[in-house]
KEKOL-642487 format. One record per residue: residue number from 0; x, y negated, z of N, C-alpha, C in turn. Coordinates in Angstrom, 1 decimal. Last residue first. Example, Ala and Ser with C-alpha at 12.3 -4.5 7.8 and 13.67 -1.06 7.14 Angstrom:
2
node num=1 | n.xx=12.8 | n.yy=2.2 | n.zz=7.1 | ca.xx=13.7 | ca.yy=1.1 | ca.zz=7.1 | c.xx=12.9 | c.yy=0.0 | c.zz=7.9 $
node num=0 | n.xx=13.2 | n.yy=5.7 | n.zz=7.8 | ca.xx=12.3 | ca.yy=4.5 | ca.zz=7.8 | c.xx=13.2 | c.yy=3.3 | c.zz=7.8 $
//
This chain:
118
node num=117 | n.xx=94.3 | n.yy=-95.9 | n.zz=87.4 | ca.xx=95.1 | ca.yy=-96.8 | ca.zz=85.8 | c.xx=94.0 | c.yy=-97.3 | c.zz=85.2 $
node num=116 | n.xx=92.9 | n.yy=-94.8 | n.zz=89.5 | ca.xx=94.0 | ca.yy=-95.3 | ca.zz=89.7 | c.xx=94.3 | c.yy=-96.6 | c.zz=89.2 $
node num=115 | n.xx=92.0 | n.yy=-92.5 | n.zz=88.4 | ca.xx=90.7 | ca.yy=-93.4 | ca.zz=88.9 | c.xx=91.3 | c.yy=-94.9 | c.zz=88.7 $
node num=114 | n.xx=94.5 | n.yy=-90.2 | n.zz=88.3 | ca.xx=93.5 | ca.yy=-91.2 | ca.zz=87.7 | c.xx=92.7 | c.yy=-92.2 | c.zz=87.7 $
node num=113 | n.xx=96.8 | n.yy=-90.9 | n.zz=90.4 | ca.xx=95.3 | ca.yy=-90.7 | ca.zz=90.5 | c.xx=94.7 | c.yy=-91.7 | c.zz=89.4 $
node num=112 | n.xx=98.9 | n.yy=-91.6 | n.zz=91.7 | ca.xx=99.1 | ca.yy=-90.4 | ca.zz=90.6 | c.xx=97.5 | c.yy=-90.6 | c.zz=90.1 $
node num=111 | n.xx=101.1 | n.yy=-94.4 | n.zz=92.7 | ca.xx=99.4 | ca.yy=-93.7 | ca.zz=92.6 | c.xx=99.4 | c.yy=-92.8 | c.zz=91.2 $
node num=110 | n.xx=103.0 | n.yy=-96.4 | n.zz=92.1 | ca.xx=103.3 | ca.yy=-94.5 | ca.zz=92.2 | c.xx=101.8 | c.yy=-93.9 | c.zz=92.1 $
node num=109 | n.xx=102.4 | n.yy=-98.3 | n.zz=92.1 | ca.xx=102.4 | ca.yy=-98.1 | ca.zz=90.7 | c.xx=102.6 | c.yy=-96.4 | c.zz=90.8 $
node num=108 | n.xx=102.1 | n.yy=-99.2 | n.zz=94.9 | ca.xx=100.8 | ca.yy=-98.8 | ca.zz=94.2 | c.xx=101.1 | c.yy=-98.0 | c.zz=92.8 $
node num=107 | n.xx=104.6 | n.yy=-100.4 | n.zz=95.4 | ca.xx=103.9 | ca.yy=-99.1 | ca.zz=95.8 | c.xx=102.7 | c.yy=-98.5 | c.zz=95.4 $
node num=106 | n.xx=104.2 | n.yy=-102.3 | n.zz=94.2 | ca.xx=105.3 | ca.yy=-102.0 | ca.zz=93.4 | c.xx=105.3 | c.yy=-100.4 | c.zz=94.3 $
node num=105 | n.xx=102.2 | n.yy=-104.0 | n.zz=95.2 | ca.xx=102.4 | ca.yy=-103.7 | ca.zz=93.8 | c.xx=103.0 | c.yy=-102.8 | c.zz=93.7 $
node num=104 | n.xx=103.6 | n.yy=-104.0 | n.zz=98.3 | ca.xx=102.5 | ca.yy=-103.6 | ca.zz=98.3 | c.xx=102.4 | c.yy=-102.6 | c.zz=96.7 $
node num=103 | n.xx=105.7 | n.yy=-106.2 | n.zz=97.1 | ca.xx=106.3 | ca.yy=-104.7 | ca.zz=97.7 | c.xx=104.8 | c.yy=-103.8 | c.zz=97.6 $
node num=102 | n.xx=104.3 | n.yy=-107.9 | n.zz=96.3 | ca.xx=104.8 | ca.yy=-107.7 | ca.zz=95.5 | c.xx=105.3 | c.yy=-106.2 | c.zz=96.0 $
node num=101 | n.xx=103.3 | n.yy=-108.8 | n.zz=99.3 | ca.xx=102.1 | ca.yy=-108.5 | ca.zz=98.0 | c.xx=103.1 | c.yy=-107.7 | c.zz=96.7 $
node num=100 | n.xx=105.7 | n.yy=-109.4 | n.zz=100.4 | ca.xx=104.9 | ca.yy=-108.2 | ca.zz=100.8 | c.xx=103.8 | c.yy=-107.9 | c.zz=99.1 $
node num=99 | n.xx=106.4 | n.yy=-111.1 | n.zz=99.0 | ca.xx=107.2 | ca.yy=-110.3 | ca.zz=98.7 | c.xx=106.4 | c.yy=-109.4 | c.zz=99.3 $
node num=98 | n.xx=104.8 | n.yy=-113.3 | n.zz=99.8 | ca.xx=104.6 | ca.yy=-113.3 | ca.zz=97.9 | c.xx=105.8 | c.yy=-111.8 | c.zz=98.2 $
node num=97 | n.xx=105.0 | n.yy=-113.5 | n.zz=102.2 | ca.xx=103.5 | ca.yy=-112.9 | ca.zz=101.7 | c.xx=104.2 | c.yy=-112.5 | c.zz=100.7 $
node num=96 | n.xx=108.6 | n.yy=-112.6 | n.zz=102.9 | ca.xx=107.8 | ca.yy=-113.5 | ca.zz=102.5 | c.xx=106.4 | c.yy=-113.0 | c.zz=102.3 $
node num=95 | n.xx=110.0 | n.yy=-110.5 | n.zz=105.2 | ca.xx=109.7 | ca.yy=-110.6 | ca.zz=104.0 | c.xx=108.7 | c.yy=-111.5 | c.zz=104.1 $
node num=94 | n.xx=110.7 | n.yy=-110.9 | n.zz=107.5 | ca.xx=111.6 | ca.yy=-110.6 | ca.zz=106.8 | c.xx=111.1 | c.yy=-110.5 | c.zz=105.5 $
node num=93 | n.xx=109.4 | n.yy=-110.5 | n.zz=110.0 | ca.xx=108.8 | ca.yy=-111.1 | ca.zz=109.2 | c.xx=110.4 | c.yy=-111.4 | c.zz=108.1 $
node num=92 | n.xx=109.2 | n.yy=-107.2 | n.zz=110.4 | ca.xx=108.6 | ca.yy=-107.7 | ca.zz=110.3 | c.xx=108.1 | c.yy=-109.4 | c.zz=109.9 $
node num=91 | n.xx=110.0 | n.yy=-104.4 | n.zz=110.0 | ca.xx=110.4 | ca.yy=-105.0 | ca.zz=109.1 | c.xx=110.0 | c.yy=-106.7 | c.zz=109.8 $
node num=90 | n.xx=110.2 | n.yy=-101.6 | n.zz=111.5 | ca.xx=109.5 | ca.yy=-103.0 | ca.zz=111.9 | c.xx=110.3 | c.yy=-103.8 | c.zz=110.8 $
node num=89 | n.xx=111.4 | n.yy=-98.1 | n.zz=111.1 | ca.xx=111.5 | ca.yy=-99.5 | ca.zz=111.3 | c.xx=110.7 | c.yy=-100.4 | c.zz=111.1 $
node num=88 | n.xx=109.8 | n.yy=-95.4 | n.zz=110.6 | ca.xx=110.1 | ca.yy=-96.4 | ca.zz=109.9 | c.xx=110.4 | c.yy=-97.9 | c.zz=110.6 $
node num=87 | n.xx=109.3 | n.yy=-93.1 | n.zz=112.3 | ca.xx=110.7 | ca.yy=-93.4 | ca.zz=112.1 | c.xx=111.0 | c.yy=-95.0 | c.zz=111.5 $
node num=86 | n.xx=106.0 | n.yy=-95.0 | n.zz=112.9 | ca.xx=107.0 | ca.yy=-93.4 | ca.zz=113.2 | c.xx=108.2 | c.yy=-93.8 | c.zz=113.0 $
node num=85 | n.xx=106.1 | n.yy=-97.9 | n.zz=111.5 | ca.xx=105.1 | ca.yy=-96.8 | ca.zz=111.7 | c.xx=106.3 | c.yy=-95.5 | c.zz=111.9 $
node num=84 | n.xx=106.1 | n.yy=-101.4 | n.zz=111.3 | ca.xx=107.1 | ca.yy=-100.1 | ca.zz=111.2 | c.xx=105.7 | c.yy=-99.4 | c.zz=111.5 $
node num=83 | n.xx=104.8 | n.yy=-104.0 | n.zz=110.5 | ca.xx=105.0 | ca.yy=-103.3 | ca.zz=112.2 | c.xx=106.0 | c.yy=-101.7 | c.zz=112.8 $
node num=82 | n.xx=105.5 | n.yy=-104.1 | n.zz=108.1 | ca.xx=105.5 | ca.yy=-105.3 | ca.zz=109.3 | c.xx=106.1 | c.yy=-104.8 | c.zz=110.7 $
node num=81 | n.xx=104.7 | n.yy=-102.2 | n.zz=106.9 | ca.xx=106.1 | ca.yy=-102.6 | ca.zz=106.9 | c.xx=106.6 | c.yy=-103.5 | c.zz=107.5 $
node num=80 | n.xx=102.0 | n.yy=-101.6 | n.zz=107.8 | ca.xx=103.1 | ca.yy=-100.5 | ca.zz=107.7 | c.xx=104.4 | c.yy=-101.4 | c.zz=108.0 $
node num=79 | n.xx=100.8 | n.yy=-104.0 | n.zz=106.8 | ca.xx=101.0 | ca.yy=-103.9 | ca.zz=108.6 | c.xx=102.1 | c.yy=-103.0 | c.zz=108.9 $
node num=78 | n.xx=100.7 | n.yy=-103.4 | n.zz=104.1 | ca.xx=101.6 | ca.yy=-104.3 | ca.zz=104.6 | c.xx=101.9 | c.yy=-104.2 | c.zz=106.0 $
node num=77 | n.xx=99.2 | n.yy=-101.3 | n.zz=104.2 | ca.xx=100.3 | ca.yy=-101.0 | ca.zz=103.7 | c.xx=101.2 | c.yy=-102.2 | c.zz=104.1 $
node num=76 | n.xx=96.8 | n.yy=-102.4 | n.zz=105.4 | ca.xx=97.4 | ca.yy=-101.1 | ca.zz=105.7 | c.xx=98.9 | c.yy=-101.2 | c.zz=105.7 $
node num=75 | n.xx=95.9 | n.yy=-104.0 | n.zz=103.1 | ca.xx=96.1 | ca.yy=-104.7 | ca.zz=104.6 | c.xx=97.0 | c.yy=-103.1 | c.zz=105.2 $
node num=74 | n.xx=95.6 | n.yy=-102.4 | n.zz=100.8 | ca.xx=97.0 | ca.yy=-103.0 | ca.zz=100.7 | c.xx=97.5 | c.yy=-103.3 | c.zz=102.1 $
node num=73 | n.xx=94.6 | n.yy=-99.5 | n.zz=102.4 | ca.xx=94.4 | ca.yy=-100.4 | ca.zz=102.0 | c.xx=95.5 | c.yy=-101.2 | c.zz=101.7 $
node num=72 | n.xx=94.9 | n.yy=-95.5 | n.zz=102.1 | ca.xx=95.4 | ca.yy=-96.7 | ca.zz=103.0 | c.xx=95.1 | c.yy=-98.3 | c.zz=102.0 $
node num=71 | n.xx=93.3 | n.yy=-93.4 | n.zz=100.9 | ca.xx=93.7 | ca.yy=-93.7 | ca.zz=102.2 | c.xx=94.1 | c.yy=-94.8 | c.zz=103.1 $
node num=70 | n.xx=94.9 | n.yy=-93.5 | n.zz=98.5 | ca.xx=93.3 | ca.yy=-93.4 | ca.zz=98.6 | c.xx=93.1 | c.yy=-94.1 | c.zz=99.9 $
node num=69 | n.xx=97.5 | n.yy=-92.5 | n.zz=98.7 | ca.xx=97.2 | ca.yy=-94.1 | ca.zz=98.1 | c.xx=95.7 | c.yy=-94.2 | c.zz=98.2 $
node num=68 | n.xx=97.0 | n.yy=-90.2 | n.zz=100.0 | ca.xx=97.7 | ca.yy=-91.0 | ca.zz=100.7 | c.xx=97.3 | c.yy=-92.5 | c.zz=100.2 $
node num=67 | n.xx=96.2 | n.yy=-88.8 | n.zz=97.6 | ca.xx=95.3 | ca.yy=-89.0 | ca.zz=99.1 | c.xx=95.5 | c.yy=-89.9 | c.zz=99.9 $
node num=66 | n.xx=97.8 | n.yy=-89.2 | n.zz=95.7 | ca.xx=96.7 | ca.yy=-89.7 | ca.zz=95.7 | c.xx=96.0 | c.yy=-89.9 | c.zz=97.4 $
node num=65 | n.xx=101.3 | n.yy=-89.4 | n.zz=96.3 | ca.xx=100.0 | ca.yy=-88.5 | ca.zz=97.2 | c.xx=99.0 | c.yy=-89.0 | c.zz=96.8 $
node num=64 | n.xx=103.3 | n.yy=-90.9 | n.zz=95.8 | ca.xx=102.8 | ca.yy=-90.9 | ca.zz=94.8 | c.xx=101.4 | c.yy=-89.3 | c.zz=95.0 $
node num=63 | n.xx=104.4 | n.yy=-92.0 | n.zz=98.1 | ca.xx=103.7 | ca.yy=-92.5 | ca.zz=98.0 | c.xx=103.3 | c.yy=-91.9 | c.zz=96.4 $
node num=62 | n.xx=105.0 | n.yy=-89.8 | n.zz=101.3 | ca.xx=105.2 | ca.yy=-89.7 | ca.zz=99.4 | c.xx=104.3 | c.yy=-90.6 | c.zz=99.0 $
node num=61 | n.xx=107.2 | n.yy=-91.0 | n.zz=103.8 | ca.xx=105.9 | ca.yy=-91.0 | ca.zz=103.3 | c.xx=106.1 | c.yy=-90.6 | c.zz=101.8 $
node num=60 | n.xx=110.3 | n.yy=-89.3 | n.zz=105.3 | ca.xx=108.9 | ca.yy=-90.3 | ca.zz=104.8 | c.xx=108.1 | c.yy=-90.1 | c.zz=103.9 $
node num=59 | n.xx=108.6 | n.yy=-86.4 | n.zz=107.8 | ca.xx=109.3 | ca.yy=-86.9 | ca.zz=106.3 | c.xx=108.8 | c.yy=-87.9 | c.zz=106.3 $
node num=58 | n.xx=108.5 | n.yy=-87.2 | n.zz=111.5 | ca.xx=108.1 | ca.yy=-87.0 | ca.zz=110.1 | c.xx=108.6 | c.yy=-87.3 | c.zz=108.8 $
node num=57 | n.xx=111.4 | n.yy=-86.2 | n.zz=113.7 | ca.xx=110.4 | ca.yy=-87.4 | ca.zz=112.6 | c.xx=109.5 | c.yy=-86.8 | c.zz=111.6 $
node num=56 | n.xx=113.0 | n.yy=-84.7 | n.zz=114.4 | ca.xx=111.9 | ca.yy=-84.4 | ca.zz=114.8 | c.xx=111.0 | c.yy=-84.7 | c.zz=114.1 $
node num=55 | n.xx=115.6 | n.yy=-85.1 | n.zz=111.9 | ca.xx=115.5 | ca.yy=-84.8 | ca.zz=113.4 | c.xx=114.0 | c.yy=-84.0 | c.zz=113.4 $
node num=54 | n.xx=114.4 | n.yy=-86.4 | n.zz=109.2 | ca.xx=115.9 | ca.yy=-86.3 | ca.zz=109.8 | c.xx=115.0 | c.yy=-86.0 | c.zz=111.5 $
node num=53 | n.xx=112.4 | n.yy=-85.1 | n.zz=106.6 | ca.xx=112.6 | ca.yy=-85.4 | ca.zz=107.9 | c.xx=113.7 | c.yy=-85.4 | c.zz=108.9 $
node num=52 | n.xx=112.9 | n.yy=-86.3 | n.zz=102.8 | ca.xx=112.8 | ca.yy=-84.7 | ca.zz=103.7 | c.xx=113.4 | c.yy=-85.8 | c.zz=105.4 $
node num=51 | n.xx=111.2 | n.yy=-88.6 | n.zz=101.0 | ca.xx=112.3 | ca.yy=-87.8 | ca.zz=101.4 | c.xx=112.2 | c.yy=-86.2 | c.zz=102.4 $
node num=50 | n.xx=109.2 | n.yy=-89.5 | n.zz=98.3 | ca.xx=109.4 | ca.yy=-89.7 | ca.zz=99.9 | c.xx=110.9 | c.yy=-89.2 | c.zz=100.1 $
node num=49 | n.xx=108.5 | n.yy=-90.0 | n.zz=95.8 | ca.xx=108.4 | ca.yy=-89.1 | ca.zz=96.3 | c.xx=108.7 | c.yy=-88.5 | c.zz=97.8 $
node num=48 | n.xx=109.5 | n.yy=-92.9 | n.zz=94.4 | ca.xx=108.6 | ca.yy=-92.8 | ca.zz=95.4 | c.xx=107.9 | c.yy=-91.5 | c.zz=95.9 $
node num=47 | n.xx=112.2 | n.yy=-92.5 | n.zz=93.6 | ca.xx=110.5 | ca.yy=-92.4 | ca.zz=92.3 | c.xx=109.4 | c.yy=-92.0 | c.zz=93.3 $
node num=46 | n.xx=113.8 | n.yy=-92.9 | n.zz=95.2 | ca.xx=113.5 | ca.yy=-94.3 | ca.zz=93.9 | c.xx=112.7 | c.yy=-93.9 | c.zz=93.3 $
node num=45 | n.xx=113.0 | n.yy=-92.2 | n.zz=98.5 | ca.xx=113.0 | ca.yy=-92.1 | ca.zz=97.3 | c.xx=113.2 | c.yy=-93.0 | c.zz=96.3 $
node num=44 | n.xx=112.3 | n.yy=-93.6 | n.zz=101.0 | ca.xx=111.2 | ca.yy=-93.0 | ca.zz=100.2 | c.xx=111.8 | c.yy=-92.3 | c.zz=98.7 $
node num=43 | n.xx=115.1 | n.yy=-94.2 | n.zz=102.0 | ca.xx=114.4 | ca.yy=-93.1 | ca.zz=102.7 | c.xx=112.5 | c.yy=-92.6 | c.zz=101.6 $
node num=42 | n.xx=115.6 | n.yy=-95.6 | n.zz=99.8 | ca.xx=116.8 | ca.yy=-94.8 | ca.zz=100.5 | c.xx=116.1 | c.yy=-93.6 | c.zz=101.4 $
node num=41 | n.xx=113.8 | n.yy=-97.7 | n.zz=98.6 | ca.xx=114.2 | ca.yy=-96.4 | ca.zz=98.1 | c.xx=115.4 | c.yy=-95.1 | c.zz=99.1 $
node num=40 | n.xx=113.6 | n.yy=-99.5 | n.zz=100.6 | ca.xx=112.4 | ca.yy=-98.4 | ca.zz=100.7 | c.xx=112.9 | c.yy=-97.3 | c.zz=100.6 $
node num=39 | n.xx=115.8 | n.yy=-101.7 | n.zz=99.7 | ca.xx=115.4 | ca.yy=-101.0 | ca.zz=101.4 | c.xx=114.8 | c.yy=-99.8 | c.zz=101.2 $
node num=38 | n.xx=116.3 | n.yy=-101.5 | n.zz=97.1 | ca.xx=117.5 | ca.yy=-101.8 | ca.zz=98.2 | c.xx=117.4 | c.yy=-101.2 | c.zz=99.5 $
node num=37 | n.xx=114.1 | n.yy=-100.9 | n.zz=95.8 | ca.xx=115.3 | ca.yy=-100.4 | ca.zz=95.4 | c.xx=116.1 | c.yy=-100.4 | c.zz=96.7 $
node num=36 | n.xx=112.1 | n.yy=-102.4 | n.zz=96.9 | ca.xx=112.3 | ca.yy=-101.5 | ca.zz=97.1 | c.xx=113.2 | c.yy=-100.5 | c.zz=96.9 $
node num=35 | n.xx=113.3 | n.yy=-104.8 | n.zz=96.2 | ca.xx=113.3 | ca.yy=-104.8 | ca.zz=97.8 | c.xx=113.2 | c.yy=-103.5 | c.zz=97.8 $
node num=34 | n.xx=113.0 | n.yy=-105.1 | n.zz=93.4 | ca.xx=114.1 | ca.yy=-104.7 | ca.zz=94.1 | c.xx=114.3 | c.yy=-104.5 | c.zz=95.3 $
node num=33 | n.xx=110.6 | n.yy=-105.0 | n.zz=93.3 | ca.xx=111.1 | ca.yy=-103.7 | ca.zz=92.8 | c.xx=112.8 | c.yy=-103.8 | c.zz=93.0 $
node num=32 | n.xx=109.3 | n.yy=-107.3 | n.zz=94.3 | ca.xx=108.8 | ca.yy=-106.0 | ca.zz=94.7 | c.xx=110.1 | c.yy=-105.3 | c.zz=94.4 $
node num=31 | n.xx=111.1 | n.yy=-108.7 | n.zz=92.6 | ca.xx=111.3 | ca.yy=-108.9 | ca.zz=93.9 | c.xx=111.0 | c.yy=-107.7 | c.zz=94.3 $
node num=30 | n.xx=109.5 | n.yy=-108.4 | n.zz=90.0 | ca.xx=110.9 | ca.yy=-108.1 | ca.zz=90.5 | c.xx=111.3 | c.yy=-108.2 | c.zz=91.7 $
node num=29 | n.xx=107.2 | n.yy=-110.1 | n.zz=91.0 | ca.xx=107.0 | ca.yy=-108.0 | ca.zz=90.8 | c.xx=108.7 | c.yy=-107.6 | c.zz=90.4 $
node num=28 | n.xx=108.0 | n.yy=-112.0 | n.zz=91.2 | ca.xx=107.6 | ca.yy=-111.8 | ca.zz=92.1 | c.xx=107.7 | c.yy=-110.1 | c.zz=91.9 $
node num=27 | n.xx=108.5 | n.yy=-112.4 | n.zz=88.2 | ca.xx=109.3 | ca.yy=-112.9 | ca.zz=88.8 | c.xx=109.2 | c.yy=-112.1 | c.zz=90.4 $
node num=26 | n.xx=106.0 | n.yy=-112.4 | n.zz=87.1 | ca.xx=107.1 | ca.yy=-111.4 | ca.zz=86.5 | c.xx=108.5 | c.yy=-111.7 | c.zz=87.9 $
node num=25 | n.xx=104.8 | n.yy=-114.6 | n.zz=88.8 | ca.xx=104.1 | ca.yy=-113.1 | ca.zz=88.5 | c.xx=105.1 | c.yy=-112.3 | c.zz=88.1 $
node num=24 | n.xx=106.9 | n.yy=-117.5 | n.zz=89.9 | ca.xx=105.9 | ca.yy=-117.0 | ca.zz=88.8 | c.xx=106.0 | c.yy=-115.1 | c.zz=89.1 $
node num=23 | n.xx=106.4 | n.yy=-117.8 | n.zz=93.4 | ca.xx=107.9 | ca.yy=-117.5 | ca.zz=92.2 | c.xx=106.6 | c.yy=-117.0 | c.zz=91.0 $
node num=22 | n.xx=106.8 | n.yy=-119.8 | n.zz=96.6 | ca.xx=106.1 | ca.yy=-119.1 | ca.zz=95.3 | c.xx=107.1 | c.yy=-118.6 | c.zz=93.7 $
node num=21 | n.xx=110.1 | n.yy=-118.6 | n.zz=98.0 | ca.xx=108.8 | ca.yy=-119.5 | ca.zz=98.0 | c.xx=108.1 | c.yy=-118.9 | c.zz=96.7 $
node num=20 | n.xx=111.1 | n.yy=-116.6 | n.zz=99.0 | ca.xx=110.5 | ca.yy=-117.2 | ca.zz=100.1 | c.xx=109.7 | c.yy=-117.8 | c.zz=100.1 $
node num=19 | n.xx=113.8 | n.yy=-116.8 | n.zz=97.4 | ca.xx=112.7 | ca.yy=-115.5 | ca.zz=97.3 | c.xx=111.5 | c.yy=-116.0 | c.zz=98.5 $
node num=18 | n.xx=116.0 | n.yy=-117.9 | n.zz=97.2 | ca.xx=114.9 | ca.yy=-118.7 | ca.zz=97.4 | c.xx=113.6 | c.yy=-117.9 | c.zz=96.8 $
node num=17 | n.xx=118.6 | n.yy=-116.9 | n.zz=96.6 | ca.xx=117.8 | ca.yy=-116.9 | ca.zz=95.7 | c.xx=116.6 | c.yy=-117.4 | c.zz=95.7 $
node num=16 | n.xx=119.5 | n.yy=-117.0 | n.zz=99.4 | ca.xx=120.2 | ca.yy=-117.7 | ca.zz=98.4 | c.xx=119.4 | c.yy=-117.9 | c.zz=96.6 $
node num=15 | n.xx=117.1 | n.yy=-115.4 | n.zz=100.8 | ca.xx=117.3 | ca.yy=-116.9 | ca.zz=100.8 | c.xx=118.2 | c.yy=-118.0 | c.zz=100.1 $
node num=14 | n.xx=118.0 | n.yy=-113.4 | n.zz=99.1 | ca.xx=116.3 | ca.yy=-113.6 | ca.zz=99.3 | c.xx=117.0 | c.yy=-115.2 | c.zz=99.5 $
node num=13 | n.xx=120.3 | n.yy=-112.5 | n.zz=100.4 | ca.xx=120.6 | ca.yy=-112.8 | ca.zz=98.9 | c.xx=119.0 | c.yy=-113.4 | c.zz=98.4 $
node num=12 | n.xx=120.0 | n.yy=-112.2 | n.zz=103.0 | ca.xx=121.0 | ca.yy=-113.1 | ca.zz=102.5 | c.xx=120.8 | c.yy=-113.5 | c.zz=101.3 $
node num=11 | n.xx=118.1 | n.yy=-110.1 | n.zz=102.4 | ca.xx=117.8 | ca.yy=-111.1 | ca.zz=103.6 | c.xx=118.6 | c.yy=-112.2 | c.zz=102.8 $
node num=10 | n.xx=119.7 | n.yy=-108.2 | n.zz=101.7 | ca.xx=118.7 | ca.yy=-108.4 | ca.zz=100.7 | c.xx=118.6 | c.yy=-109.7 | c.zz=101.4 $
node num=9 | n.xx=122.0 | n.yy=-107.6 | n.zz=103.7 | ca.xx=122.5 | ca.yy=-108.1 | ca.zz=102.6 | c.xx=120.8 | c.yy=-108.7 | c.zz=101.7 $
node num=8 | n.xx=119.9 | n.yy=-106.6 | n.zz=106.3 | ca.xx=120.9 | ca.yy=-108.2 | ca.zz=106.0 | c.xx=121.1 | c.yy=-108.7 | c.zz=104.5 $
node num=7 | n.xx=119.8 | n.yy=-104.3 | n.zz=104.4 | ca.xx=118.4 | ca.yy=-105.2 | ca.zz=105.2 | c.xx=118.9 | c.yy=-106.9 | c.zz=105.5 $
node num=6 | n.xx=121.8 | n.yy=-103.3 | n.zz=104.7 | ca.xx=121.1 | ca.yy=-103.5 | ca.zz=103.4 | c.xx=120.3 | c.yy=-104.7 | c.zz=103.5 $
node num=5 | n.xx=122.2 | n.yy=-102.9 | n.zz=107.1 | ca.xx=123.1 | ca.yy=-103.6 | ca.zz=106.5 | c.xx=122.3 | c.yy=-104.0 | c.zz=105.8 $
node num=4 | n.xx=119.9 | n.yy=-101.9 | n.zz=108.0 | ca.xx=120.4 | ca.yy=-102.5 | ca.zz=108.5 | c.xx=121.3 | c.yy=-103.3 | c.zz=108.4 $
node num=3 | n.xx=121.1 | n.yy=-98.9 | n.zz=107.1 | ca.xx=119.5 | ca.yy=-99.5 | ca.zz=106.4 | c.xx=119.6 | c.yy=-101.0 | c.zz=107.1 $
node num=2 | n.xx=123.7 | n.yy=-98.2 | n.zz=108.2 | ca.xx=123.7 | ca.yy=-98.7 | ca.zz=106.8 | c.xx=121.8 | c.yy=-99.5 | c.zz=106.2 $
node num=1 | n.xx=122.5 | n.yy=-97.9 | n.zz=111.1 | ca.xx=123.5 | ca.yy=-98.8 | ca.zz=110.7 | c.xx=123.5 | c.yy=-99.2 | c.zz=108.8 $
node num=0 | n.xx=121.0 | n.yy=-95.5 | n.zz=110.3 | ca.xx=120.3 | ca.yy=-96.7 | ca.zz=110.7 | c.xx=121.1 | c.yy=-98.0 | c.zz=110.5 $
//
């Protein structure tokens, strides 16, 4: 928890040195996505968004490339997830800018296995 925590500082620090907070052109923004989730997400979901295996009692995290799962939950969903934490997952909550949630949201969607999907 100590090292997710760190990270979570270090992105924080480097977001407001890089002025990640305000509007950022489209290519720019879906970078953000994909590094917040490189830095934060990927440690416990994975970097090919396959989730992980359950430390203690918790539930595994989440696989986001589970059609059912990306069926299941709306972007509103998926942002309150990382706002408000859910099970093991920490409360993120205002630590990320809209334009970085919307962008984190994107950058969870691209796992969707589901035809219907593309």
């Amino acid at each position: 928890m100590r090292s997710l925590l760190s990270a979570v500082l270090a992105l924080a620090i480097g977001c407001s040195l890089s002025a990640c907070h305000h509007s950022t052109p489209d290519s720019e923004a879906t970078q953000n996505g994909e590094q917040i989730f490189r830095t934060v997400c990927a440690r416990c979901h994975g970097a090919d968004g396959t989730g992980g295996i359950a430390a203690g009692s918790a539930n595994a995290p989440r696989n986001f490339r589970d059609a059912a799962f990306q069926a299941s939950r709306s972007d509103d969903d998926l942002r309150r997830a990382i706002q408000q934490g859910k099970g093991a997952m920490p409360a993120f909550g205002n630590l990320f800018s809209d334009g970085d949630l919307r962008a984190l949201v994107r950058k969870i969607r691209t796992f969707n296995s589901s035809p219907s999907a593309r």
